[in-house]
Structure formats: structure tokens, C-alpha cells
TIRO-2110 file (N, C-alpha, C; in Angstrom, 1 decimal):
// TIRO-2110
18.4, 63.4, 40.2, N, 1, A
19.6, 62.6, 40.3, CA, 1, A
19.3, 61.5, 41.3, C, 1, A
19.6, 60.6, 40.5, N, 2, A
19.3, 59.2, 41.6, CA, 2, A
20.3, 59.0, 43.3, C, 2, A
19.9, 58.0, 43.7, N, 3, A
20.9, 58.0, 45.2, CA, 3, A
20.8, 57.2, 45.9, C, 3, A
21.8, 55.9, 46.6, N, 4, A
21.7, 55.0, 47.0, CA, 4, A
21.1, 55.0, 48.4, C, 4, A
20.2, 54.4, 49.0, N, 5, A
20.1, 54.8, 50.4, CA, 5, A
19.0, 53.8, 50.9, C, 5, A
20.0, 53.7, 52.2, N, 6, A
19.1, 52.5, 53.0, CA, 6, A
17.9, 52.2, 53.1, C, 6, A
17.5, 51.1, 53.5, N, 7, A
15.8, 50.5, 53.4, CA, 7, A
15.3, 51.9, 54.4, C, 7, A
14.2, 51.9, 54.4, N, 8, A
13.5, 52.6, 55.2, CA, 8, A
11.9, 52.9, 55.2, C, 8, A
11.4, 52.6, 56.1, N, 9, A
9.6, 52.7, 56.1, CA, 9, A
9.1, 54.2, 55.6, C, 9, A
9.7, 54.8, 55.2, N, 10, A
9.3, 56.5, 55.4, CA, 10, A
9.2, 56.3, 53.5, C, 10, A
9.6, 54.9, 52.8, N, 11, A
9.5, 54.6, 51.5, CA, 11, A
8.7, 53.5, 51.3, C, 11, A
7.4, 53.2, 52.2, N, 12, A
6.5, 52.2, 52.2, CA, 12, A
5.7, 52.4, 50.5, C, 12, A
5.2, 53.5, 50.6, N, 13, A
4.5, 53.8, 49.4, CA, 13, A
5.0, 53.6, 48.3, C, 13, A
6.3, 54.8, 48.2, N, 14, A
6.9, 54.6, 47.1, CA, 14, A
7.6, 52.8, 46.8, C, 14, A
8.1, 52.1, 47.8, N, 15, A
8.6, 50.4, 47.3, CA, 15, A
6.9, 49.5, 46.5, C, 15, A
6.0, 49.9, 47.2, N, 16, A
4.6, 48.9, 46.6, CA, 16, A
4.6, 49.6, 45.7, C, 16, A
4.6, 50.9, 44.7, N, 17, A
4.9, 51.6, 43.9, CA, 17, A
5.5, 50.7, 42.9, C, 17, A
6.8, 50.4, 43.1, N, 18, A
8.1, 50.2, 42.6, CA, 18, A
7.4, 48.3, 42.3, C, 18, A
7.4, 47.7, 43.4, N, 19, A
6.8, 46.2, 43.6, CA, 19, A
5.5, 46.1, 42.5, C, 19, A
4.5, 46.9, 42.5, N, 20, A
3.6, 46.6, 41.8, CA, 20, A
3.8, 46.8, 39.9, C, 20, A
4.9, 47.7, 39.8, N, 21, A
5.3, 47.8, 38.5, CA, 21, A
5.9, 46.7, 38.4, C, 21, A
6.6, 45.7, 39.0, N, 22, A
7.2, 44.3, 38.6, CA, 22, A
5.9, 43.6, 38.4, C, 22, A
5.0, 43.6, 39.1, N, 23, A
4.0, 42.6, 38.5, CA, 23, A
3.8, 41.5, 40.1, C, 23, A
3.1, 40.7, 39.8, N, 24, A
3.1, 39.1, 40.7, CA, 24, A
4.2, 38.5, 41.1, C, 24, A
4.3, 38.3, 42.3, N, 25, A
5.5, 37.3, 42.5, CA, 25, A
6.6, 38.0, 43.1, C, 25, A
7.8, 37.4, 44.0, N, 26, A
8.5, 37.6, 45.3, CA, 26, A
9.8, 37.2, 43.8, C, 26, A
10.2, 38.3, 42.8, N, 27, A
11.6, 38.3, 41.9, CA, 27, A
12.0, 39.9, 41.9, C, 27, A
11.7, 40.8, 42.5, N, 28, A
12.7, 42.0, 42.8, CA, 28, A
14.2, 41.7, 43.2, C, 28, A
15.1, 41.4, 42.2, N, 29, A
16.5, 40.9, 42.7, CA, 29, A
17.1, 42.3, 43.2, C, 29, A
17.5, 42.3, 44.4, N, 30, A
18.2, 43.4, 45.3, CA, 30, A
17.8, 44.2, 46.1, C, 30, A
16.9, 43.5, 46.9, N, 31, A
15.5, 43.8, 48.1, CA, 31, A
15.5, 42.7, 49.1, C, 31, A
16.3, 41.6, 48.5, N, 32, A
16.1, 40.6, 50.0, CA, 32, A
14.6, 40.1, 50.1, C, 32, A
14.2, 40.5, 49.2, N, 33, A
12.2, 39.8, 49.4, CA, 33, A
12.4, 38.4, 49.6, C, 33, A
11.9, 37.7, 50.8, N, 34, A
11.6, 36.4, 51.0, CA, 34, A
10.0, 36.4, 50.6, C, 34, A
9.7, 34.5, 50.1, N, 35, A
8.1, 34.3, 50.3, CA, 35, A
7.4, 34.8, 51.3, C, 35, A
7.7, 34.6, 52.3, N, 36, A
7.1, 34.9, 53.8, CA, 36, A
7.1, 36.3, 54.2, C, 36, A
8.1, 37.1, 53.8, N, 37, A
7.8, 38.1, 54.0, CA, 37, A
6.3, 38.9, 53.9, C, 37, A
5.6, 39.8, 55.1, N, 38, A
4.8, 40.3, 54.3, CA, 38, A
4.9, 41.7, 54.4, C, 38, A
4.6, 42.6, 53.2, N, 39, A
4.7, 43.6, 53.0, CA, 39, A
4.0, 45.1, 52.9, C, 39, A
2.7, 45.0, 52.8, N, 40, A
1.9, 45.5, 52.5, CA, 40, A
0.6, 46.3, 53.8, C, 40, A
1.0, 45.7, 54.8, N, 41, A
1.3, 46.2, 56.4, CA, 41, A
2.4, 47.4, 56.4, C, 41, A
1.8, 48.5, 57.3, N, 42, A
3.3, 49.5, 58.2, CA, 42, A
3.5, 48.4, 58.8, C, 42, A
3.5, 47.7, 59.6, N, 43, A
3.8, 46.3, 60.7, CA, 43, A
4.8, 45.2, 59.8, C, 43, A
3.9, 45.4, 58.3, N, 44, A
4.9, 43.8, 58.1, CA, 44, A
6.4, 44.6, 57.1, C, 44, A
5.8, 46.1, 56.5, N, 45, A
6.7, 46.4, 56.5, CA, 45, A
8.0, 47.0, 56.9, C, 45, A
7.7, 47.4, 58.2, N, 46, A
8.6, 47.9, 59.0, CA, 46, A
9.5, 46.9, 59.5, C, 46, A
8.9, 45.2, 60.3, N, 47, A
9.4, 44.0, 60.2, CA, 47, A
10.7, 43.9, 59.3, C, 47, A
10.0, 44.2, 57.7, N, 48, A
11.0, 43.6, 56.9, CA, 48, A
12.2, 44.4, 56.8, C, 48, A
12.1, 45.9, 57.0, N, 49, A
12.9, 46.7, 56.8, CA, 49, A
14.0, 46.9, 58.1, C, 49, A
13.9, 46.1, 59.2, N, 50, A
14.1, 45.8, 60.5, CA, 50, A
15.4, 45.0, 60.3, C, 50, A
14.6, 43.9, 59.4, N, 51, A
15.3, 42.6, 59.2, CA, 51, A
16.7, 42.7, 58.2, C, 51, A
16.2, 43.6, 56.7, N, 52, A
17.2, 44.1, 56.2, CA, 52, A
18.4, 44.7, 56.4, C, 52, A
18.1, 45.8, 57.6, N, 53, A
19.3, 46.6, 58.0, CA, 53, A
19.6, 45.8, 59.6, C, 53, A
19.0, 44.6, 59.5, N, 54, A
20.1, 43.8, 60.8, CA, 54, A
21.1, 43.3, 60.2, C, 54, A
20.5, 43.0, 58.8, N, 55, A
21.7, 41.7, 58.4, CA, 55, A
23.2, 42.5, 57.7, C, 55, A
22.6, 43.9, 57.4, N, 56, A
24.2, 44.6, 57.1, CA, 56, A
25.2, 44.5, 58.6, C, 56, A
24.2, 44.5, 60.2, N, 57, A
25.3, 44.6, 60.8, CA, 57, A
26.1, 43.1, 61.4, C, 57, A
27.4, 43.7, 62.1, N, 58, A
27.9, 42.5, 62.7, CA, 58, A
26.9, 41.8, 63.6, C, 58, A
27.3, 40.2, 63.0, N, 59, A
25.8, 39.1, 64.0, CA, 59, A
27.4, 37.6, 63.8, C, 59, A
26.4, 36.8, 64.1, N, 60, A
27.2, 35.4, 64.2, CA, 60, A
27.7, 35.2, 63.6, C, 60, A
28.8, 33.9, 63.5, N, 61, A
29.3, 33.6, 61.7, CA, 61, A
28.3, 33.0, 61.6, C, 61, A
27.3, 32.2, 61.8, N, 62, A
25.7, 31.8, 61.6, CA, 62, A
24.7, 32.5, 60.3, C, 62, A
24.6, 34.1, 60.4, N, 63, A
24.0, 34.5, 59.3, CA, 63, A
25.0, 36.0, 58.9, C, 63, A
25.2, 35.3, 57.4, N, 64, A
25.7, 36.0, 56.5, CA, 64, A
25.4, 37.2, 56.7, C, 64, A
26.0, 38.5, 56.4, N, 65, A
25.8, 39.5, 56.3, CA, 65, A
26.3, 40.4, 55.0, C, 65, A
24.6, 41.4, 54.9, N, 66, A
24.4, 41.6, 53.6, CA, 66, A
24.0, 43.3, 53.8, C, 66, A
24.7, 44.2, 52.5, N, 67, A
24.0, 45.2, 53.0, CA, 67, A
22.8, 45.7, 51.5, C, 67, A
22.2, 46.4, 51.8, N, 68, A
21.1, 46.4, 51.1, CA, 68, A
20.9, 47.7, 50.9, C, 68, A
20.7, 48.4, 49.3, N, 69, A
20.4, 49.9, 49.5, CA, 69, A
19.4, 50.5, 48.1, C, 69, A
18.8, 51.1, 48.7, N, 70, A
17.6, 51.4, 47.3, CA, 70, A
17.7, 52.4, 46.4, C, 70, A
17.5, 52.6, 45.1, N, 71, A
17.6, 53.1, 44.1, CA, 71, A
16.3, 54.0, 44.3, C, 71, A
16.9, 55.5, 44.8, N, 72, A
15.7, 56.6, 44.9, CA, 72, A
16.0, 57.6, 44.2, C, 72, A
15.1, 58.0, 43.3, N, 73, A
14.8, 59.6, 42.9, CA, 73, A
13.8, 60.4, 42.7, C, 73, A
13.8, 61.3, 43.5, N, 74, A
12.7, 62.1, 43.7, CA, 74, A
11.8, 61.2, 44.3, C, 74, A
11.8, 60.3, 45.2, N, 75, A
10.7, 60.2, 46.1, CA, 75, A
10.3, 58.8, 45.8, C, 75, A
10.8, 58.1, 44.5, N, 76, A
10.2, 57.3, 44.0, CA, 76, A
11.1, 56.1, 43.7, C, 76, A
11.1, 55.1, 44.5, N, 77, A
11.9, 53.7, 44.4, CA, 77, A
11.9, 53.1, 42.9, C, 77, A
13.5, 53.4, 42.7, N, 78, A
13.5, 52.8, 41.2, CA, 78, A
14.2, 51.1, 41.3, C, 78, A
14.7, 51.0, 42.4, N, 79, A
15.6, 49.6, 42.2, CA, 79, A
16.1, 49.6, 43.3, C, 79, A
16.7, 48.0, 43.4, N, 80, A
17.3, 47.9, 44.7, CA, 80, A
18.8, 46.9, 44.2, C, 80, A
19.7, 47.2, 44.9, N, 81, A
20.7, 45.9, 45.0, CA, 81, A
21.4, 46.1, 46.4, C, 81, A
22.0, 45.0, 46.5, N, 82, A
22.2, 44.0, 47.6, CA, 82, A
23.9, 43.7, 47.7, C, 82, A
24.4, 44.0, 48.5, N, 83, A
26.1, 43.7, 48.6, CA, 83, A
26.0, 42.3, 49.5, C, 83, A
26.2, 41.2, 49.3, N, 84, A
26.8, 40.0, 50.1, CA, 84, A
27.8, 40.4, 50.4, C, 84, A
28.3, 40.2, 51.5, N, 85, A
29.6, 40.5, 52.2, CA, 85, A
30.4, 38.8, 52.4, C, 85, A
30.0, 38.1, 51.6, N, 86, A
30.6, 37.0, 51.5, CA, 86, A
30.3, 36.0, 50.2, C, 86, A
30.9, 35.1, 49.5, N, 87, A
31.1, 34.6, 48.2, CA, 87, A
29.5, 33.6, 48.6, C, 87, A
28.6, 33.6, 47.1, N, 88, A
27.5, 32.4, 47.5, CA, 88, A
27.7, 31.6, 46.2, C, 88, A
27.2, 30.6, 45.7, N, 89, A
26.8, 30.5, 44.5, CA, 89, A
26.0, 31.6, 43.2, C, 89, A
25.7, 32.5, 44.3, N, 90, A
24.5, 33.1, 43.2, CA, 90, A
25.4, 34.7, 42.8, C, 90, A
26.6, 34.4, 43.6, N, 91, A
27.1, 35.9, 43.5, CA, 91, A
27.3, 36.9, 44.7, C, 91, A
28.1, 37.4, 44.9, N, 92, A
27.5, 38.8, 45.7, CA, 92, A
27.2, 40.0, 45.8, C, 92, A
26.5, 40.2, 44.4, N, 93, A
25.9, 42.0, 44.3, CA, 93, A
24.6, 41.2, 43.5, C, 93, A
23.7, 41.5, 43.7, N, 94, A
22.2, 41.2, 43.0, CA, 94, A
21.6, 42.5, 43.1, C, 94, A
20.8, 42.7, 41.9, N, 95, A
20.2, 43.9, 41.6, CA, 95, A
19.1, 43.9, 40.9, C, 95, A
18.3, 44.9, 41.0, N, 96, A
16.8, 45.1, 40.1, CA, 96, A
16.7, 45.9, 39.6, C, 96, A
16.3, 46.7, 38.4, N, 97, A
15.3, 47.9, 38.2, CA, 97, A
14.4, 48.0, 37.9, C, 97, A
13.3, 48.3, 38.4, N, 98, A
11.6, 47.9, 38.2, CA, 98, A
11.7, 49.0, 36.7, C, 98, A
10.4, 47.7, 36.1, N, 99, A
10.3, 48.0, 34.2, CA, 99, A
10.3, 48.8, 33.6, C, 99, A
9.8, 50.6, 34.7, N, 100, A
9.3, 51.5, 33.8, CA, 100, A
10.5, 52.6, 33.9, C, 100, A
11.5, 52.3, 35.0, N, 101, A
13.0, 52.8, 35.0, CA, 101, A
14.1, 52.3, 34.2, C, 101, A
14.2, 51.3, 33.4, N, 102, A
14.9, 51.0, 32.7, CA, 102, A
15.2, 51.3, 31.3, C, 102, A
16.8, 51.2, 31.1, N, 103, A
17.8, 51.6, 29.8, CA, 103, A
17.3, 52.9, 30.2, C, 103, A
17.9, 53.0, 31.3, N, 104, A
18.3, 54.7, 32.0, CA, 104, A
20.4, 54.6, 32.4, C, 104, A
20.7, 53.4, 32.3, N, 105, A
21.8, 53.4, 33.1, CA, 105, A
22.0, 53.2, 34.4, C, 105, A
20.9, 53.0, 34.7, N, 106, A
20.6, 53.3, 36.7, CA, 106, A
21.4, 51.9, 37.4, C, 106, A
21.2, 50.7, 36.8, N, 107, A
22.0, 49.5, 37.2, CA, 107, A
23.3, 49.6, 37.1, C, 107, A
23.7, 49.9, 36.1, N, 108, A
25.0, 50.6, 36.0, CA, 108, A
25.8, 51.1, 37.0, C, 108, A
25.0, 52.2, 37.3, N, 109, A
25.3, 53.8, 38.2, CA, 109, A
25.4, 53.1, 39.5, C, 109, A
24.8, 52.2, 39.7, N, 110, A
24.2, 51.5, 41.5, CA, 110, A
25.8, 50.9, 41.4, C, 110, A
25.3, 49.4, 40.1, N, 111, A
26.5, 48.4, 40.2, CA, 111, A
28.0, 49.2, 41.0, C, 111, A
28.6, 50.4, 40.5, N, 112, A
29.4, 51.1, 40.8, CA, 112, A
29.9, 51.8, 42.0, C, 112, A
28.5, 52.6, 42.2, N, 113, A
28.5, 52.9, 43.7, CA, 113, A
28.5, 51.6, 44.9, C, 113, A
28.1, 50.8, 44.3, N, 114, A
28.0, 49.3, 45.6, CA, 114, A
29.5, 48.8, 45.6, C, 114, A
30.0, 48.9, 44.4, N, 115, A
31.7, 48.6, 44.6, CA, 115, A
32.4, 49.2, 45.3, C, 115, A
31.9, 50.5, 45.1, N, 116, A
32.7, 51.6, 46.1, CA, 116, A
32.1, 51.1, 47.5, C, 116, A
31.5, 50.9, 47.9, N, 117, A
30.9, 50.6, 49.3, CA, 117, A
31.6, 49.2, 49.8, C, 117, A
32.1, 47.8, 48.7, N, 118, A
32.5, 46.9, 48.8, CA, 118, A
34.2, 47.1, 49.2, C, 118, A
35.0, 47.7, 48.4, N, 119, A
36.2, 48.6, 48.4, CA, 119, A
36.2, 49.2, 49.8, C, 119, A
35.2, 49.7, 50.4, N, 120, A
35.4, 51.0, 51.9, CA, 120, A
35.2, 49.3, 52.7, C, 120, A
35.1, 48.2, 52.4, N, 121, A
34.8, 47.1, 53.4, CA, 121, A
35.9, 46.9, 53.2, C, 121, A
36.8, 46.9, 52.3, N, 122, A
38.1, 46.3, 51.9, CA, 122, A
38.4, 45.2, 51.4, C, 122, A
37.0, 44.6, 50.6, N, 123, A
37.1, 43.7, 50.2, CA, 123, A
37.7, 44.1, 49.1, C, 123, A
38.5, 43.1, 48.1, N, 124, A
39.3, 43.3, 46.8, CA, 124, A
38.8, 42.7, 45.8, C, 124, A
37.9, 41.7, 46.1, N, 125, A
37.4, 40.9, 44.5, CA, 125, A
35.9, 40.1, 45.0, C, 125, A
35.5, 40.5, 44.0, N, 126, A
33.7, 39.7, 43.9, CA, 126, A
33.3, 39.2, 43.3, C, 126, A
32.4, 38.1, 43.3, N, 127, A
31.5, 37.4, 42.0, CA, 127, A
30.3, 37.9, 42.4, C, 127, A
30.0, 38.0, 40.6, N, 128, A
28.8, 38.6, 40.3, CA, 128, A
28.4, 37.3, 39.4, C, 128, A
27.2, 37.3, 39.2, N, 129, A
26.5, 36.5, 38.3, CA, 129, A
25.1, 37.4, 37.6, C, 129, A
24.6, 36.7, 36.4, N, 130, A
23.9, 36.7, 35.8, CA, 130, A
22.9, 35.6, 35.4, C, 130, A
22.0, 35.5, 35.2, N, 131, A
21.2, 34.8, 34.3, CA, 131, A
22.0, 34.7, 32.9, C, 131, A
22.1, 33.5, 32.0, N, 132, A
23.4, 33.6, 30.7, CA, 132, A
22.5, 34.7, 30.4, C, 132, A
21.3, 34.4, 29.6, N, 133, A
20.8, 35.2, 28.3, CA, 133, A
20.3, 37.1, 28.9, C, 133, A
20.7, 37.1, 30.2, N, 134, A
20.7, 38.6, 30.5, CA, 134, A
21.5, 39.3, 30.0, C, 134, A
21.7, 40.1, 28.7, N, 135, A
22.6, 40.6, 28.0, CA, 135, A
22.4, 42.1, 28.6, C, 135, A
21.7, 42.6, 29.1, N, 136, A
21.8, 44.5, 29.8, CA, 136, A
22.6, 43.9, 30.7, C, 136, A
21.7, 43.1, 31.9, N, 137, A
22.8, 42.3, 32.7, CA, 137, A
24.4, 42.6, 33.3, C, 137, A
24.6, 41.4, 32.0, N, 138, A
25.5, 41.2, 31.3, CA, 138, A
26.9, 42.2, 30.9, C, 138, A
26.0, 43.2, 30.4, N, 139, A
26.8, 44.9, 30.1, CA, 139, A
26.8, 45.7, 31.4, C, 139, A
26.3, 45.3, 32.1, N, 140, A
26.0, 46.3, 33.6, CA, 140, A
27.4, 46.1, 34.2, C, 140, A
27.3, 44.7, 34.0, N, 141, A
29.1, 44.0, 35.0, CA, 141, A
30.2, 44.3, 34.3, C, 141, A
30.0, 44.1, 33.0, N, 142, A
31.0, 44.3, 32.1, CA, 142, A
31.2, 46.1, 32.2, C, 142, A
30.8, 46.6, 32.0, N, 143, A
30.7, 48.1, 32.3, CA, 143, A
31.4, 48.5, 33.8, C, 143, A
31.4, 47.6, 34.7, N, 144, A
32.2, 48.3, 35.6, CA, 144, A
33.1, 47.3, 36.1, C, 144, A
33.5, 46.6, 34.9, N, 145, A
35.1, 45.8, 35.4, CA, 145, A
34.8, 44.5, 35.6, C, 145, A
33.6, 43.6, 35.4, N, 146, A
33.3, 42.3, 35.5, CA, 146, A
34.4, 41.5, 34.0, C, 146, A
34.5, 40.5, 34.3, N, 147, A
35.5, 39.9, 33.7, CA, 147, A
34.8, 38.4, 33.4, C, 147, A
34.9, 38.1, 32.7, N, 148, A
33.7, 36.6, 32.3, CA, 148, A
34.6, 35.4, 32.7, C, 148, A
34.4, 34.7, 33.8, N, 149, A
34.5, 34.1, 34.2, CA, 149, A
34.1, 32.0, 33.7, C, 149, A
33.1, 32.1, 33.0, N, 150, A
32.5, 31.0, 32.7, CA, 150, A
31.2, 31.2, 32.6, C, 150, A
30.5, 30.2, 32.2, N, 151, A
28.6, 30.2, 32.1, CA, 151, A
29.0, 28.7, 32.8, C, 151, A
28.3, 28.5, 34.1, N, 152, A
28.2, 27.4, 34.7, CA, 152, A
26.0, 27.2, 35.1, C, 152, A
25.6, 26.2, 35.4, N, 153, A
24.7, 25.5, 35.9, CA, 153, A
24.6, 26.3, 37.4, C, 153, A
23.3, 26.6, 37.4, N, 154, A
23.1, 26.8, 38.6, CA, 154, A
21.4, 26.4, 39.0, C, 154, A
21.3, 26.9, 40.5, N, 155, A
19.4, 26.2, 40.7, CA, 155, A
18.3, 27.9, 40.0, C, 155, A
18.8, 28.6, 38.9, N, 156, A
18.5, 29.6, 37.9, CA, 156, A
18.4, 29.2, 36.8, C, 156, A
19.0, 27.9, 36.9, N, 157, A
19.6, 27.8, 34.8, CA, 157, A
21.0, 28.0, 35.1, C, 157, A
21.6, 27.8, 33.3, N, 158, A
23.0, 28.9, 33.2, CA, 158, A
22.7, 30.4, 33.2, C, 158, A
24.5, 30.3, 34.3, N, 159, A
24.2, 31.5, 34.9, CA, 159, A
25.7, 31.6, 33.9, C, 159, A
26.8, 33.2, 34.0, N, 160, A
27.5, 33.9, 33.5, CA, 160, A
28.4, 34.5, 34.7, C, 160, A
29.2, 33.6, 35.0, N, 161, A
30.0, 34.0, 36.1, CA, 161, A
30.9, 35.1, 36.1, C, 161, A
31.6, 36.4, 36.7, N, 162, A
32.1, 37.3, 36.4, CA, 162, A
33.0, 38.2, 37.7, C, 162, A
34.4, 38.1, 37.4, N, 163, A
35.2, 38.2, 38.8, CA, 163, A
35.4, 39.5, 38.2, C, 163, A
35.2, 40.4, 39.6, N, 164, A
35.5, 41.6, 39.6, CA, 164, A
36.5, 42.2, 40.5, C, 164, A
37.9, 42.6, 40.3, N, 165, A
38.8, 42.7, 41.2, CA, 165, A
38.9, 44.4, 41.3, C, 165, A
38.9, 44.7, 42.7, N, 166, A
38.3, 46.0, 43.1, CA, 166, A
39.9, 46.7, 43.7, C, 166, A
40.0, 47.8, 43.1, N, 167, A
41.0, 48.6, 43.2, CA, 167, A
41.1, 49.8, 43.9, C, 167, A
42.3, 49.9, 44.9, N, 168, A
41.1, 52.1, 45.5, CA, 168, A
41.7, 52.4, 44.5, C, 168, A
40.5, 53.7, 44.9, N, 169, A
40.5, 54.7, 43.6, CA, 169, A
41.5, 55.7, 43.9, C, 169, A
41.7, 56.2, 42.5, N, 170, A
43.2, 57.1, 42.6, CA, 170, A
42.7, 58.2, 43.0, C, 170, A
43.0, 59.0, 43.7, N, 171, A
43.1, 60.2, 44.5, CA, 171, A
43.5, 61.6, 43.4, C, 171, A
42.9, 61.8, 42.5, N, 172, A
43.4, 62.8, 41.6, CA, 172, A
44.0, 64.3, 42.1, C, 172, A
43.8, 64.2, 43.5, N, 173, A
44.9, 65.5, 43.9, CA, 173, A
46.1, 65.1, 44.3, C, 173, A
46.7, 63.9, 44.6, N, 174, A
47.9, 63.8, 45.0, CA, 174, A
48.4, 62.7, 43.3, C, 174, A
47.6, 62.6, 42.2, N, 175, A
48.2, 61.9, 41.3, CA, 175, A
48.7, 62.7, 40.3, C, 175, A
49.9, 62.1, 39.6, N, 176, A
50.6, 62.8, 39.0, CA, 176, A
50.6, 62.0, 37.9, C, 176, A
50.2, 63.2, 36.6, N, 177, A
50.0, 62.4, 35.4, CA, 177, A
51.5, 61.7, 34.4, C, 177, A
END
């Protein structure tokens, strides 16, 4: 059973694991990977993993704050996404699932649980985006309440804009059918 849970060095292995099934290149969407980052160090990973769980906590109005949580099962980093705790151009939930985990549902499963985490912030509504022609994507948002918003221009291409308005959840022991 998969499970959302914070960055952490004690998953160095399993993330280059995870990283190297994507292939070349700093595009794992829902890891926070900058170019500069380096990873492949305990030192540069620990750094990064440092850097990650500063920016979930309270800091300046200066830098945004984001929380970040990884897609684990059994030991083995399947994906990561990313809650912005404030509106950007690009959205604020971005997510990944490395190649060999996918059309499992797992983006799905995350997308959901991160709302529930968005909801416990008290936030009520979010943009999500897409790449247009990401159709799994696409169904990930749509699957847990994304609403299509427009396909606008962005520094991606067209992107697939999608307002998601977040509701608490009904309490099935005090609801009456």
C-alpha cells in the first residue's frame, strides 16, 4: 500500500532509484528539483532535503511556502507531488510518477490525499494545471473534482487550467442519510 511521506535522506537510494527511471534531466514534477541542486552526495542530498522541508514551514512573505511529500511503497520511491500554499501561474499541486509506476492510479491516490492536506490548511479552492495534451494528467484532476477552467499560454506551452473547490469531508458518524 502506497503512503505519502515527507522528504527524507533515509530514501537517498530509493529517490536516485526513482530519478534514474525518469532518465536525463532536472523534470521530476513534485520534488522541487532545481538545476543546481545536487543530488547524488549524502551532503548534497541531505542539503536538498533540508531545503525542502524548510519551505513547508512558516518563513517571510519573501519565500513562498510549499509542502512536499513522496510517493512510497515498500521502500521504493514512486512519485512525488508538491502542495503550493499559494496561487502561481503554474498551479499549486504539481506531481510526478516515475515510468515504471504508472496507470496504477497512484497520481490519482496522491492528487487526493494532498487535498486533504490542503483542506487541514483551510484552504477552500486551488489551481491546478496541466500540460493541454496530458490527458492521464488531465483525468487525475478531473477524478478528484478539478473543473476546466480554460487552456491558456504559459512559459510550458498550452497549459489546461482547473479550479478545484475543496470541501470538509462529511463525517459519516454524525451524518444522517
Amino acid at each position: 500500500m502506497p503512503e505519502l511521506v515527507a522528504p527524507t535522506v533515509s530514501l537517498h537510494a530509493a529517490w536516485l532509484d526513482a530519478r534514474d527511471d525518469w532518465g536525463p534531466g532536472v523534470h521530476e514534477d513534485g520534488f522541487g528539483l532545481r538545476p543546481s541542486d545536487e543530488v547524488d552526495s549524502p551532503d548534497g542530498f541531505a542539503a536538498w532535503v533540508a531545503r525542502l522541508t524548510a519551505s513547508g514551514q512558516p518563513g517571510d512573505a519573501d519565500r513562498p511556502r510549499c509542502t512536499f511529500r513522496w510517493i512510497v511503497e515498500d521502500g521504493r520511491v514512486l512519485g512525488g507531488i508538491a502542495l503550493r500554499h499559494q496561487p502561481s501561474d503554474l498551479g499549486q499541486i504539481g506531481y510526478g510518477i516515475r515510468p515504471s509506476a504508472r496507470r496504477r492510479g497512484l497520481a490519482t491516490w496522491a492528487l487526493g490525499r494532498m487535498l486533504d492536506e490542503a483542506r487541514a490548511l483551510g484552504t477552500d479552492r486551488l489551481l491546478i494545471v496541466c500540460v493541454a495534451d496530458n490527458t492521464p494528467s488531465a483525468r487525475t484532476i478531473e477524478r478528484n473534482g478539478g473543473v476546466l477552467d480554460g487552456v491558456v499560454a504559459s512559459r510550458l506551452g498550452p497549459v489546461r487550467r482547473y479550479q478545484v473547490v475543496l470541501r470538509p469531508p462529511i463525517d459519516s458518524a454524525t451524518d444522517n442519510p
